[in-house]
N, C-alpha and C positions, 0 to 999 in steps of 0.2 A: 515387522514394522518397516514401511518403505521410506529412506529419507526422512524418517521423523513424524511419520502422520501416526493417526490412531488405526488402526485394521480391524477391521469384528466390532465395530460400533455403528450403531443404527443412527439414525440423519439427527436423532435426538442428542446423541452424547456430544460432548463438549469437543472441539479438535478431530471432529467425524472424517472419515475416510470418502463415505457414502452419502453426500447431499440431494436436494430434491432435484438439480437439474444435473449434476457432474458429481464423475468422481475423482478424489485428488488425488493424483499419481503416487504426488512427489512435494514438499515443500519445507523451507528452513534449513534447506541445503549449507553448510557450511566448508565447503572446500576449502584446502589446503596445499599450499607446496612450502618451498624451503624458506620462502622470502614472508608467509605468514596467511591470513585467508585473503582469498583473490577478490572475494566482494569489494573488501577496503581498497582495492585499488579502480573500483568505479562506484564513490561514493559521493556526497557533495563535498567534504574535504578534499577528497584526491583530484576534486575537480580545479578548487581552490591553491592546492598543493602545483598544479600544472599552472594555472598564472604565474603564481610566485616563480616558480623554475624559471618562466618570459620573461617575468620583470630584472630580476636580477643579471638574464644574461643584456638586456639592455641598459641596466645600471653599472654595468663594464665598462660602456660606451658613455656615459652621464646623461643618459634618455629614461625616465620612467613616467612613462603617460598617468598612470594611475597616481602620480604622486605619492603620498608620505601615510597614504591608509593602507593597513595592513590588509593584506589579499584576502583573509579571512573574513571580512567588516563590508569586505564591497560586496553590494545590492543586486541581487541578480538583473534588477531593470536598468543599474547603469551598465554593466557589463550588455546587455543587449542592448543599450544606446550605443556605447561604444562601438560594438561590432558593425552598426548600422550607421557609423558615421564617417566625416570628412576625414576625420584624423590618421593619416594614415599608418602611424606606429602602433596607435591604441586598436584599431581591425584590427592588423596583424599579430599586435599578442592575443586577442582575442581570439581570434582567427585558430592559431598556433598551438593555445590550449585543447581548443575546440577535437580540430584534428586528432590531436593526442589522446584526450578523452576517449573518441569515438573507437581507433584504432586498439584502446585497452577495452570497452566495452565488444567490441567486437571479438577480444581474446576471450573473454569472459565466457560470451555467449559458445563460443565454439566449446569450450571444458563443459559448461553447462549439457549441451548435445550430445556429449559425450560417457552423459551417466546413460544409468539401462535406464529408468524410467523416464527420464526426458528424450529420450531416441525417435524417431518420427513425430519430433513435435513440426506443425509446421505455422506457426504464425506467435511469437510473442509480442505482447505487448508491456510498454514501458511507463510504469506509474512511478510516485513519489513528485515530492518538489521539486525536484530536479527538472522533470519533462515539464511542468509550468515556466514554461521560457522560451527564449529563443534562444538562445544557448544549446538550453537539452534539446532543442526538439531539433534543429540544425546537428548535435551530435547522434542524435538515434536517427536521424536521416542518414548522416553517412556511414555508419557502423552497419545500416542496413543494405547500403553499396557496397562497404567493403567486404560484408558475407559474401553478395550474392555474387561477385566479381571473382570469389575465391570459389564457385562451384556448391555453396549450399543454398537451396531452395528453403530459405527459410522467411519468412515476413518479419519484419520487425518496426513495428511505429507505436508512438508516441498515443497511452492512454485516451480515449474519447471523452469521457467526462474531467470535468474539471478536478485535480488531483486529490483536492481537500474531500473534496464530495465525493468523489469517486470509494472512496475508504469507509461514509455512513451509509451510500448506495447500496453497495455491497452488503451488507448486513440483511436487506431484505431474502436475499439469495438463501441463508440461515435457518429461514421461518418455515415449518411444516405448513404447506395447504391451507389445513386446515386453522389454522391461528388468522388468517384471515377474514374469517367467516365474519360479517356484518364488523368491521371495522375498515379504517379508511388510512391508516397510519400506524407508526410505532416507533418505537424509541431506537437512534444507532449512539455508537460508543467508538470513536477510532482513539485509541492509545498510540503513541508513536513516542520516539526517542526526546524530542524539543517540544511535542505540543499535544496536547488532549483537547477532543472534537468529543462533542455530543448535539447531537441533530433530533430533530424530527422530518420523518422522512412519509411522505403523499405518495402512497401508493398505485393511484390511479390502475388501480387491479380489472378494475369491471371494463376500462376502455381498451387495457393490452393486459391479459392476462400473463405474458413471460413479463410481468416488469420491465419493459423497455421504458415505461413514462415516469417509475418511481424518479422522486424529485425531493433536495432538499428543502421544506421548507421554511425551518428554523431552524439555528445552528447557534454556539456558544461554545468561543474558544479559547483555552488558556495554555501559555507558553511557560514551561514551568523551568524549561532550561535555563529563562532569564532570572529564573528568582535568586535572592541572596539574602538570608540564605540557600540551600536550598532545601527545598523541599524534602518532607521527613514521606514513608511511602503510606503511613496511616494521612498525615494531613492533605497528600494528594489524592487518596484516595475519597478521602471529605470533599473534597472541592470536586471531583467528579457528582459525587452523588448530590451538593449542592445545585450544579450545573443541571443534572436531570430533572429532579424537584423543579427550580423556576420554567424548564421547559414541559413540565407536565400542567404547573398551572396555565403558561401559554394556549397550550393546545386546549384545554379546558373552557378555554377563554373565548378560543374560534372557534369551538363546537365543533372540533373533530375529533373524530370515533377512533380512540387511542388504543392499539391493541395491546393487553397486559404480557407482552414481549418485549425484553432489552436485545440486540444484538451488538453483539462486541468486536472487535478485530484488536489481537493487542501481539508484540513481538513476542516469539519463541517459541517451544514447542510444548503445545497445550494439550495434556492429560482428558483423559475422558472425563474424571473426576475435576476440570476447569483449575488443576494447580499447574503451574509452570516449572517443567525441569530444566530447560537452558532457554537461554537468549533473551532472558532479560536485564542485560549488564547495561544496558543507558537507559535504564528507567530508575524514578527516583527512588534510593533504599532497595534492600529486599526481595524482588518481587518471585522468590525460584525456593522461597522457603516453606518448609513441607508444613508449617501454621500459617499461612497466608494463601485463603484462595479467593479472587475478587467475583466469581458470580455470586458466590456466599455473600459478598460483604454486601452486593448491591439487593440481593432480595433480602436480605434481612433490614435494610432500609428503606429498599420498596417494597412492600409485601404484597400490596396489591395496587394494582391499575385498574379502574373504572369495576371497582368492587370484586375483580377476580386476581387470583393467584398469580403473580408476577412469574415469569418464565423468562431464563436470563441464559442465553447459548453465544460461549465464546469461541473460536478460532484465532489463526495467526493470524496478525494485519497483514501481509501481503496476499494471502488467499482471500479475504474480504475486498480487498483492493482489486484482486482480478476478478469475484464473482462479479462484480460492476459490471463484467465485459460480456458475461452468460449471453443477454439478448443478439450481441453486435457479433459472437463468433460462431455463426453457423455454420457457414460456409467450410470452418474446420472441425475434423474430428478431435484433434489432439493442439493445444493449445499451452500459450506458460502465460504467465508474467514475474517481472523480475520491477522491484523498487527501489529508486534510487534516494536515496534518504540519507541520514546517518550512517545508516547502512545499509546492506543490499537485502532486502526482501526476493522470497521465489516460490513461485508455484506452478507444477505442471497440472493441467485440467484435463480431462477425458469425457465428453458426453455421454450420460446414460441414456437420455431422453435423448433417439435420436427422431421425432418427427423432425427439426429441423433438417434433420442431417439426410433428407433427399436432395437436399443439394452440397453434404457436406462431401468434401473429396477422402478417398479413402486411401491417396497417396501417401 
């Protein structure tokens, strides 16, 4: 088993090795040193964590631009106002953090490069809520200078699809071929640490057959981190499967050809058998207990779609999050992406299907 993937499973098992366009190196990497795992240190907290450190050394001086809100509560669009404004104490912590950020994410990436299976990667790309900003995308801009300035040829920029999307996208990437056949859509599931996404996703297959066009259509999202209490993992699990039902009568509704597929992306590292043996500790309750497996839970409440036997194939959200990217990285043979979220998400990708790849480099 490499880095946690499944090995010797066909594109059909759960957490597959071997997908229909790539195959996965490497993913749910959990690095460690002395100080604890290095993800946490390019996380949206440690992002947050690096404010605070600004404010305070300006509350020395009796200067705190952000005032009396706790750095954790501030809005990633004030913070990219701020950055963008006259004020010139409040850019500069912004500014300050930013740098900092970038310079750890650049630490990150270098260990990252450094395992055997991420080794000649050349092009990562950077998903989660994080790169939705100006903030992130200004730090995976310069972490991307500060690689290439230290002598690694490696690409590094800011996810193409919209981040939320990008994660039900990716799910199409999941489907055999053949689950397409005379349908025009299907159901995605992105599970994440603060928020659960369930889409309908417009495959537009017959106008680009590599899914480049797949598109969210309809989406339905709930933030479960904010509830109080919180959430038990049986009633979030209800609310998910609530959330598909109302989007199955939707698509029912539009008269589009719903294919009886769920695809999933959820944190940890996912058994062929769809149970989870680690990294599901910021989900609600549960979810890594050997009676708990959620593609079960979803076909036994959807059993069928448009009168055929529901087909429910999960992965880790971070690898779902970079299938997104399948159409847009030709050009490389070997590719990652890393999530910046609650926590760090990571996936190296490797093309099987190389017709693109007459123009991929083989550097």
């Amino acid at each position: 088993m490499a880095g946690g993937t499944a090995n010797g499973h066909s594109a059909m098992a759960h957490g597959a090795r071997d997908l229909p366009s790539v195959t996965i190196d490497d993913y749910n990497i959990e690095l460690a040193n002395e100080e604890g795992f290095i993800g946490d240190r390019v996380s949206k907290g440690a992002f947050r964590d690096l404010v605070e450190d600004w404010r305070e050394k300006l509350r020395q001086l009796g200067d705190d631009p952000l005032g009396d809100i706790p750095s954790q509560d501030i809005s990633k669009k004030r913070l990219d106002r701020l950055l963008l404004s006259d004020d010139v104490l409040g850019a500069g912590l912004v500014f300050g953090a930013v740098e900092d950020f970038a310079q750890e994410l650049a630490t990150v990436v270098r260990r990252f490069l450094r395992q055997k299976d991420w080794r000649d990667t050349q092009a990562i790309v950077v998903g989660g809520g994080f790169s939705d900003s100006l903030i992130g995308r200004f730090a995976i801009s310069r972490a991307a200078v500060i690689l290439r300035a230290g002598g690694l040829d490696v690409r590094l920029e800011p996810i193409r699809n919209y981040p939320d999307e990008a994660g039900l996208i990716g799910a199409a990437h999941l489907a055999p071929a053949w689950i397409f056949s005379g349908y025009d859509s299907l159901l995605a599931v992105d599970i994440g640490g603060s928020n659960f996404r369930a889409g309908v996703l417009v495959t537009n297959r017959k106008k680009n057959p590599d899914l480049s066009r797949a598109a969210v259509w309809r989406s339905e999202h709930w933030r479960h981190r904010c509830e109080e209490p919180p959430p038990s993992r049986d009633a979030a699990v209800e609310r998910l499967i609530g959330m598909l039902r109302e989007l199955i009568v939707r698509a029912e509704r539009a008269r589009l050809k719903l294919a009886p597929f769920i695809g999933v992306g959820c944190p940890g590292l996912i058994e062929a058998d769809g149970s989870i043996t680690r990294g599901g500790q910021n989900l609600p309750g549960n979810w890594e207990s050997s009676r708990f497996n959620l593609p079960d839970a979803l076909r036994q409440a959807l059993p069928e779609i448009d009168g055929h036997e529901t087909m429910v194939l999960m992965h880790n959200d971070a690898v779902v999050q970079g299938l997104s990217e399948v159409p847009n990285m030709g050009a490389y043979a070997r590719w990652g992406v890393l999530t910046i979220g609650t926590g760090l998400g990571n996936a190296r990708f490797t093309y099987r299907n190389r017709e693109n790849g007459e123009k991929a480099q083989e550097g």
